[in-house]
N, C-alpha and C positions, 0 to 999 in steps of 0.2 A: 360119242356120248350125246346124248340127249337135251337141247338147250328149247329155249322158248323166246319169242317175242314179247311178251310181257304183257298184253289186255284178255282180258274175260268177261263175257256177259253178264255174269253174277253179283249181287247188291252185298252181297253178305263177307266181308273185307275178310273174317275168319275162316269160312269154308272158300274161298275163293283161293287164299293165300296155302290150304293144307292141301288144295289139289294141287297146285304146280309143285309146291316140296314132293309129293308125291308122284309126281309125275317125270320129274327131272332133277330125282336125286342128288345125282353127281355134280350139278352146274344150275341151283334153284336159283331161281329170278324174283325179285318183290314185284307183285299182281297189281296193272292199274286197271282201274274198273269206269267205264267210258259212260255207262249206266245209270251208274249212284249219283253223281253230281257232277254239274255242269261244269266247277272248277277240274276235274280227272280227264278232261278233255284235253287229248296232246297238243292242241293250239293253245290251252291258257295252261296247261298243270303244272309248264317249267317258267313263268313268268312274274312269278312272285321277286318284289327287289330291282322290276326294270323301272328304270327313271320317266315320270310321266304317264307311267301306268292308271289307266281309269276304264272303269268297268261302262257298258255303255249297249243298254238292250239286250243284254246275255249278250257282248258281243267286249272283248278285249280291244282297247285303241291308247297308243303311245300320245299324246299329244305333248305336243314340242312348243304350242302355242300358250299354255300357263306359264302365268308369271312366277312359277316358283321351277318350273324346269332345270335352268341354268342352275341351281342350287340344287338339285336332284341328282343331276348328270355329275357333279364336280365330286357329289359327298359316293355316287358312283364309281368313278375312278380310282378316288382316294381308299374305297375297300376294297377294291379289284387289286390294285398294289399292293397294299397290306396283307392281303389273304394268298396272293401268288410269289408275291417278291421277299416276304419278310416272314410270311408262315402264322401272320395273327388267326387265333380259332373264331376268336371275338368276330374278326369282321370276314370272315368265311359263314361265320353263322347266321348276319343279314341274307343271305340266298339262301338258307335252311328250304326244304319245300315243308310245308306245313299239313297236318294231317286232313285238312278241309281239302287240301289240295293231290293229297296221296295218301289215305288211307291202307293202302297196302305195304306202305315202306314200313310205318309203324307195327302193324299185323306179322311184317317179313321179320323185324329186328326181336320182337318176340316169340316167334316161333322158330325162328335159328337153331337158339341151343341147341335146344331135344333133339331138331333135325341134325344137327352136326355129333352131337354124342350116339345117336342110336347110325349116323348113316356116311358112307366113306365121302365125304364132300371133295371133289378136287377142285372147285373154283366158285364164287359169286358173282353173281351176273345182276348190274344195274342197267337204266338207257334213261335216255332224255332226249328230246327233237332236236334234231338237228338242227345245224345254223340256218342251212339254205329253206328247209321247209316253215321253219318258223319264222323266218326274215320276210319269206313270200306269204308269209297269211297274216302275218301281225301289219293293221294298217296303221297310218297315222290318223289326226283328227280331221284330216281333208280326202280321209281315202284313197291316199297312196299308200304303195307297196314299200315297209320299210327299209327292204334289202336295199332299193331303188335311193335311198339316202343313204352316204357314205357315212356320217355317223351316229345313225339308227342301225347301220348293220355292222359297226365294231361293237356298240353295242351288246345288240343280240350276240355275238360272236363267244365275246368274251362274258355273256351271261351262260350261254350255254355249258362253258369251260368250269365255269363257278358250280354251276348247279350238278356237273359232273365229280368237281371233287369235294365236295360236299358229301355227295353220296359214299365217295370213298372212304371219307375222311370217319363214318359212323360206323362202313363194315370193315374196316381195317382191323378194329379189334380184334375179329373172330381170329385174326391169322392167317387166313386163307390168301390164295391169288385171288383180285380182282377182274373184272372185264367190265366195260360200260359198252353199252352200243348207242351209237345213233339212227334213231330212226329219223328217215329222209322220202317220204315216198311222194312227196315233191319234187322229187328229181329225174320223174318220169316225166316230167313235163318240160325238164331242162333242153335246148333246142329247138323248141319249137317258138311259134311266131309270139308266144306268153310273155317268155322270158330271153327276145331273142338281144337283148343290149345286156345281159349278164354272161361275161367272158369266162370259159374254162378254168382259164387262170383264176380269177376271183373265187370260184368255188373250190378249187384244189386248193386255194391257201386256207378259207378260212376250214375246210373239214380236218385240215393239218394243224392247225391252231389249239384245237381243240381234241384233236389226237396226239401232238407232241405234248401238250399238259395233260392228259391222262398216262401217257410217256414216262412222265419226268415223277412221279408219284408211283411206278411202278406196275402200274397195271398196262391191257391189253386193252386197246380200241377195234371194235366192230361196228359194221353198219347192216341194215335193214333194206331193202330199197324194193318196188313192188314190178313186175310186169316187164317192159322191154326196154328198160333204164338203160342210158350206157354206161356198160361197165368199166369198159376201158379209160374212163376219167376218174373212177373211184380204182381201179387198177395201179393208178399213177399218182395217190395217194399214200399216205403213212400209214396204212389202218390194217389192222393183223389178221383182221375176219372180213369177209364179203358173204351176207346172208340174202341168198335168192330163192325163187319163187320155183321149187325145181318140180312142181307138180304141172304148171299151166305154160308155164314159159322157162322151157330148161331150156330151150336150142339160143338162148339170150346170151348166155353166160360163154357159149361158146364161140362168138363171134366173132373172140378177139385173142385168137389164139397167144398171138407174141404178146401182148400184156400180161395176158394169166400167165403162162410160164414165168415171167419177171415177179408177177406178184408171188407165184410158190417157189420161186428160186432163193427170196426174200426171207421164205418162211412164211407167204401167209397161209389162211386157211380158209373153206368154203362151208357154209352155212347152207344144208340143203335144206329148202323150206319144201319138202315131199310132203306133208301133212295136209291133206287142204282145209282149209278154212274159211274161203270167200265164195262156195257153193255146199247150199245145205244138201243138196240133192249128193254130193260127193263126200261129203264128210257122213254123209248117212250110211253110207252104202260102200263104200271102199273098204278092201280088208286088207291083213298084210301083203301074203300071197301077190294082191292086184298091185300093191305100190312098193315091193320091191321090185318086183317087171320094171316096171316105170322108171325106178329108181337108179337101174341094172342099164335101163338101156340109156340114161342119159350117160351115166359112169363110160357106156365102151361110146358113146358121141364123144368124148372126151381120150379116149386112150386111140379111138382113130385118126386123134389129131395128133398122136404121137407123145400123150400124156403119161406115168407110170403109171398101171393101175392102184399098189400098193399105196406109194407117194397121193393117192385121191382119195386112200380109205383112212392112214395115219390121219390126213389133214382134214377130216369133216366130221364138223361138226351139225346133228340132225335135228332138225326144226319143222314148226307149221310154220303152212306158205307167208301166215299173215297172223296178226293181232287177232286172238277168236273174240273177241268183244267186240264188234263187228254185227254181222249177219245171223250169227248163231243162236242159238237157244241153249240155255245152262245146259240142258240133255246133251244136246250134241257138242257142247264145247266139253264134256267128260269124257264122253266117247271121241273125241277128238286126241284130247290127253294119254287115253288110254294106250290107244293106236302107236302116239310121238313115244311113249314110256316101252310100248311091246317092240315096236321097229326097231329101236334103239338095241335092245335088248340080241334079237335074234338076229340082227347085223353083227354086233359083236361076235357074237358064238360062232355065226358062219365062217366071221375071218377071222379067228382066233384073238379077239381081243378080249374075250372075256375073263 
C-alpha cells in the first residue's frame, strides 16, 4: 500500500491535505507544510510544551539559564507522569501541537470522515522528529547541542513520546490502526566526527523509548531516515517500519544482511521510498515503467542475499524517497503523488494483492 512521508510544498492546508487522502487512500497521513510558517518547520513544529523554550531570530533555543527554568522543568515532569503513568487527558493536552504549528492535523481530522465513509482505510499515519534529530538541532542559550546535556535530552525524549501520543490520542476515535513515524534524517550523520561522543547505545535507547510508548497504546512505530544511514542500528531497534530512500540509495539497506533478516523475522516491515523527491529533474521525468525496473531490481539485490521474494512484497510498504516540501514545486509534488498512488496501484495487481 501506498504510505507518504508527510511534507508538501503547498500554502493551502485544504488542498494540500485532499491530495495525500488522495493519493494514499488506504494509510492517509496529516500534511505538514514547510512553506506556510516558520513554526511547520520539523525543527520547531514538535516543540511546543519544552521547558525553557524561547523563540530567538526565527531560530528555537531551550535556555536553562532563566530563573523560572527549574519551575518549568519540574511542572514538566509532573505532566509527563500524569499523561504516561496515570492517563490524565488534561495534562497530555499541555503538548497538544497547535494549529500555528500544524495546520494540517487540523485540515486531516476534518477531512477524515468523508475520507473513511467514501474509502477502505486500513490504517492512520501520524510522525513527529525524532529524538536524535531534534536533540541535535535544538540548541541551548550558549549554543550547545542539547542531545550533548543529559537532561536536555530526556527531555527532548520524552517530549517526543508525548507529542506522539497526543496525536494518537485525537485519531483513536476514527477506530482505525494507528502508526506514528519518526523522522530522523539526522541520523545520517550519526558516526561521523559531528556526533562522534554520542554512543549506539544512547540512540537505541532513546528511539525505543519512544517506540515502546507508541507500543503500549497500541499502535505501530516507523521511522524515516535519508541517504546511506546505518541501518543496522535502527535494525536493532523496536520499530515495526524502516522507510528508506530506495530510489538513490537502495544498495544501503542491503548492507546488513544478518540485521534485516532479524528485523523481518520480528515481523518488521520496509518502507520503499522509490518515489523521488529530492530531484526535480527525476520527479519530472520518471514513469512507472522506469521505477518499477528500479524498484525490481533492488527487490532481487535483496532475494540475492537469500531474502523470500514473497516475504519483501507482503512486507512493504511504498513511499516517496523524502518529504516533497522540500525542493519541489506544488506541479511536481502532484505528479509526484500521482506516480506514489499509480505504483502502488499496479504493484498490487502485478502480485496479486489487489
Amino acid at each position: 500500500m501506498a504510505a507518504t512521508i508527510g511534507s508538501v510544498p503547498h500554502m493551502d492546508a485544504k488542498r494540500g491535505t485532499k491530495l495525500i487522502l488522495e493519493s494514499t487512500p488506504e494509510i492517509p497521513a496529516w500534511v505538514q507544510f514547510p512553506k506556510r510558517a516558520l513554526h511547520e518547520n520539523m525543527m520547531i513544529q514538535f516543540t511546543e510544551g519544552l521547558p525553557g523554550l524561547v523563540e530567538r531570530e526565527e531560530r528555537i533555543v531551550l535556555d536553562t539559564s532563566s530563573a523560572s527554568f527549574v519551575d518549568q522543568l519540574t511542572g514538566f515532569y509532573d505532566r509527563y507522569l500524569a499523561a504516561t503513568d496515570a492517563g490524565d487527558a488534561a495534562a497530555l493536552e499541555h503538548f497538544a501541537i497547535s494549529e500555528d504549528y500544524a495546520a494540517g492535523f487540523r485540515e486531516y481530522l476534518s477531512q477524515l470522515p468523508h475520507h473513511i465513509e467514501t474509502h477502505d482505510v486500513f490504517m492512520l499515519k501520524g510522525q513527529v522528529t525524532g529524538p536524535f534529530t531534534l536533540g541535535t538541532n535544538l540548541l541551548d542559550q550558549d549554543g550547545r547541542c542539547s542531545y550533548y546535556d543529559d537532561q536536555l535530552r530526556d527531555v527532548i525524549v520524552k517530549s517526543v513520546e508525548l507529542k506522539a501520543l497526543w496525536q494518537m490520542s485525537r485519531l483513536r476515535k476514527f477506530g482505525l490502526p494507528l502508526m506514528v513515524f519518526l523522522d530522523e534524517p539526522a541520523l545520517l550523520g550519526f558516526g561521523s566526527q559531528t556526533f562522534i561522543t554520542i554512543s549506539r547505545e544512547d540512540v537505541i535507547t532513546d528511539i525505543n523509548a519512544v517506540a515502546n510508548s507508541i507500543h503500549k497504546r497500541g499502535g505501530l512505530a516507523g521511522v524515516h531516515c535519508e541517504a546511506n544511514t546505518d541501518w543496522s542500528l535502527l535494525m536493532e531497534t523496536e520499530l515495526d517500519v524502516l522507510d528508506f530512500d530506495a530510489y538513490d540509495h537502495m544498495q544501503s539497506i542491503t548492507l546488513y544482511p544478518a540485521e534485516l533478516r532479524t528485523f523481518l523475522d520480528r515481523g518488521g516491515w520496509l518502507g520503499w521510498g522509490i518515489i523521488p523527491t529530492l530531484d526535480k529533474e527525476a520527479a519530472a521525468s520518471e514513469t512507472i515503467p522506469s521505477l518499477m525496473a528500479r524498484f525490481d531490481e533492488g527487490v532481487e539485490m535483496l532475494v540475492s542475499k537469500g531474502f523470500d521474494r514473497e516475504l519483501l512484497m507482503r512486507r512493504a510498504l511504498i513511499t516517496p524517497s523524502c518529504g516533497a516540501g522540500g525542493v519541489l514545486t506544488e506541479e511536481l509534488a502532484e505528479r509526484v503523488f500521482d506516480l506514489l498512488k499509480e505504483f502502488s496501484l499496479v504493484l498490487r495487481q502485478r502480485e496479486g494483492f489487489a
